[in-house]
N, C-alpha and C positions, 0 to 999 in steps of 0.2 A: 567361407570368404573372410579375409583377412581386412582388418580396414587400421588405419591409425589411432595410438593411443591420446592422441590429444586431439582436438576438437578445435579447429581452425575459425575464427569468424565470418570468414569469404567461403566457408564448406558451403555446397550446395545443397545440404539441408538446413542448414541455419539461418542462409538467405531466406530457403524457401519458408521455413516458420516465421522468421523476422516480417516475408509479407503480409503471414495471417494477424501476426499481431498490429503490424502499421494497419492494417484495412478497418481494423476495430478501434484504433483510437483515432485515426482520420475520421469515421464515423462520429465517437465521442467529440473531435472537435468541431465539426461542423454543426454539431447539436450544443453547441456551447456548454461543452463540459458537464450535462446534465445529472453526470451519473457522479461523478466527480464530487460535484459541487455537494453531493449527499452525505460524503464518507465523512464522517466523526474524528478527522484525524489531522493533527497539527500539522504534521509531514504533508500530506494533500494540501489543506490550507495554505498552506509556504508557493508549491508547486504551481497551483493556483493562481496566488497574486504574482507570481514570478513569468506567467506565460502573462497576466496583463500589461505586462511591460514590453512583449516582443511584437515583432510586424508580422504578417502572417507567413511570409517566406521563414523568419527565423524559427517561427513554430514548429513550419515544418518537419526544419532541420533536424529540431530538438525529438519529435516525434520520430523521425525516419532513424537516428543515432539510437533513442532509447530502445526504439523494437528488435533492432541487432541486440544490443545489451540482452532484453525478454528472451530474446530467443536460446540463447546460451542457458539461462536458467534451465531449459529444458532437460539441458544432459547435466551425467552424475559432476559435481565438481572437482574432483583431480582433472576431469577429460579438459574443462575449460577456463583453469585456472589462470593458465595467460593468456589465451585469449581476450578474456577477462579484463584482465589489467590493462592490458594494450590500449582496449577499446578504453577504459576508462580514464586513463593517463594520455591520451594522444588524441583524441576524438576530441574537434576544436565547440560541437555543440555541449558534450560533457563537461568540459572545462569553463567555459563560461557558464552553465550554469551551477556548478560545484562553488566559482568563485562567486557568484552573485548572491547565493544562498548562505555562506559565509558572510554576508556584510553585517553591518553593522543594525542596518535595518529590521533584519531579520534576527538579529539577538537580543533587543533589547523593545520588541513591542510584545505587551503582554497576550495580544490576539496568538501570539505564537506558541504560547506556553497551553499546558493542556488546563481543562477548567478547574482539576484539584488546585493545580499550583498558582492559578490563577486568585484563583478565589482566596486561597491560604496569604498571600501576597495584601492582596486585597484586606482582609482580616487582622492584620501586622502592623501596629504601629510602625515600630521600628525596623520592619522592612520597607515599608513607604518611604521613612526618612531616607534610609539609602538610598532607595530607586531614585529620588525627588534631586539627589546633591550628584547622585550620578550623570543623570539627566539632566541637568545644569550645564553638563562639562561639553552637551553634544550641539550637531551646528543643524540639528533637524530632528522632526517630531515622532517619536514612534508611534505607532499603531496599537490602540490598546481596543480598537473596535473589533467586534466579535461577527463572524457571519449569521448575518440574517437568517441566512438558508438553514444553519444546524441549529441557532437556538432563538431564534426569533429577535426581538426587542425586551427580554428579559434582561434587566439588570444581572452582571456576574453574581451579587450576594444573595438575588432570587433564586439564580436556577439550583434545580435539584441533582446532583449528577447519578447518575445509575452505577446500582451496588449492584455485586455478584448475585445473591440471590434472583434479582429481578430479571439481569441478564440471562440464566440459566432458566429461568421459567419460558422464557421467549425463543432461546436455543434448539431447550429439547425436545419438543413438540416438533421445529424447522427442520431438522434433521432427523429425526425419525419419521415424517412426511418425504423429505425428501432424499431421504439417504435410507432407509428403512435401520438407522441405526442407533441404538443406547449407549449412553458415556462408558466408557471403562476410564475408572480413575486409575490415575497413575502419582509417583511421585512427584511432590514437587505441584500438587492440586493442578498438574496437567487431566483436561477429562478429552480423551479419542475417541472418536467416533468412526467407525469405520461403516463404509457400506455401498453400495452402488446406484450411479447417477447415471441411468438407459444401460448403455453397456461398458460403462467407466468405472472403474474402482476405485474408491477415494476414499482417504485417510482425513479424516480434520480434526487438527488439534486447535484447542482453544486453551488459554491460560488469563485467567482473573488475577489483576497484580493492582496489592498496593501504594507501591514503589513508582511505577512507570506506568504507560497505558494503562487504560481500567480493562482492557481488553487485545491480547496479541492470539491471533489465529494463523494460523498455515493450512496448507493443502497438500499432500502428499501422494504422486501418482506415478508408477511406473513400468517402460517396459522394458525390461535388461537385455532383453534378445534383439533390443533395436537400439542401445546405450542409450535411450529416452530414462528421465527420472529426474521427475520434479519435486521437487523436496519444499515444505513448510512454503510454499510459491502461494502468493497474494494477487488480489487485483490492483492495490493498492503497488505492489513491488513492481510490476507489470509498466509500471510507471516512475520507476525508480525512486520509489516512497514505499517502506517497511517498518513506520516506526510504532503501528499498532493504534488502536483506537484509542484518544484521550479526550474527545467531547462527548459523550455519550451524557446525556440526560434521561433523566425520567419521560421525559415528554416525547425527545426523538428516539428514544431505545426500539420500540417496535416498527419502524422504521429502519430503522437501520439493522435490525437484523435481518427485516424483509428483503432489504438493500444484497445483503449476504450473500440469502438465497440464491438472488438473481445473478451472484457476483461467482457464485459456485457453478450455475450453468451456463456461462462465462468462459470458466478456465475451464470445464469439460469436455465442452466443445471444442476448443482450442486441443487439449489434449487429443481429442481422439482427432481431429482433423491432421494434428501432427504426426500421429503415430502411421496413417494411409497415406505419409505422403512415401515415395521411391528412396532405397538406399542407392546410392551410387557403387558399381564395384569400386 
């Protein structure tokens, strides 16, 4: 069977994935973002207080535009490269929230920055002084409040944030439970794990950085005989948020990799429910 090499956003598989994933975050929003509201991640955070700003039709929208997006991650990327773009440059719920996450607001409140850079900030004389003559110049307050949900009522120069070793104490037990799988280090202190979730094959990279996130993860799953293949795909992404984990504390660290687990049989399910769905000739 012969099928096209690009991967259209209107194909009727990508509808039909696009539904599984809308029915799972329709879910998520009707539970007021609960799973959401866990993730250790500034991108989420953003995402977040960005949906508190819409009415519940525009939620919608943003939801029903993001799970076409999700769905495309499915296949290999050559196949859905413009598609891709199309959806992302032309899609009027994409575009308004591109420009809104872009503002002003959302560059210059420190709640947005991850808690290293927070805290470092914080610690800086002479970074303050900027922040302070910067902040001078603006015609509104930014946000330098922290969610509750990730790190409680902790002063920024209390909390503890979570270092590699601890993260990796909590990793590898979670994945060898539920993955039956051991790190192979790679370069670059990438650690893979490979192994299988029921009848699902998954790859999980996980990278400890102390540059950027304390923490980026992917998921790697695929079936080439069906041009399925989901590559380094998040739940986080899932949501058009991939920028890795950067509140991670000592306090909520086992939690949130707990959070993981359940975020890996998530995209499993999703995976294999994608893969039973019909080719079209």
């Amino acid at each position: 069977m012969l099928r096209s090499p690009e991967i259209r956003a209107d194909d009727a598989r990508v509808l039909a994935i696009a539904a599984l994933i809308r029915a799972e975050q329709q879910e998520e929003a009707a539970q007021g973002f609960s799973t959401l509201r866990q993730i250790p991640s500034t991108g989420i955070i953003k995402l977040l207080d960005y949906f508190d700003t819409l009415s519940s039709d525009e939620c919608a929208a943003q939801i029903d535009a993001q799970a076409r997006v999700a769905a495309l991650m499915f296949f290999p990327a050559p196949l859905i490269a413009a598609a891709f773009e199309r959806l992302r440059t032309t899609e009027p719920a994409l575009l308004r929230r591109a420009q809104a996450l872009q503002a002003p607001g959302f560059a210059y409140g420190l709640r947005y920055e991850g808690l290293r850079m927070h805290r470092m900030v914080m610690n800086d004389p002479e970074t303050l002084s900027h922040l302070a003559r910067t902040r001078a110049t603006l015609d509104f307050t930014p946000r330098d409040d922290l969610p509750v949900a990730l790190v409680g009522t902790t002063p920024i120069r209390d909390i503890a944030t979570a270092k590699a070793p601890l993260l990796r104490k909590l990793l590898n037990p979670m994945l060898r439970a539920r993955l039956g799988a051991r790190p192979e280090k790679r370069p670059g202190g990438e650690l893979v794990y490979e192994g299988m979730l029921g009848a699902v094959p998954l790859r999980v990279s996980v990278i400890f950085s102390n540059l950027y996130a304390q923490m980026l993860c992917g998921v790697t799953w695929s079936m080439r005989e069906r041009d399925l293949l989901a590559q380094r795909l998040t739940y986080d992404a899932l949501w058009g948020m991939n920028t890795g984990w950067d509140y991670l504390t000592e306090e909520n660290a086992e939690r949130s990799i707990d959070l993981l687990d359940r975020q890996l049989v998530v995209l499993a399910t999703l995976f294999e429910r994608a893969a039973a769905l019909p080719i079209a000739d």
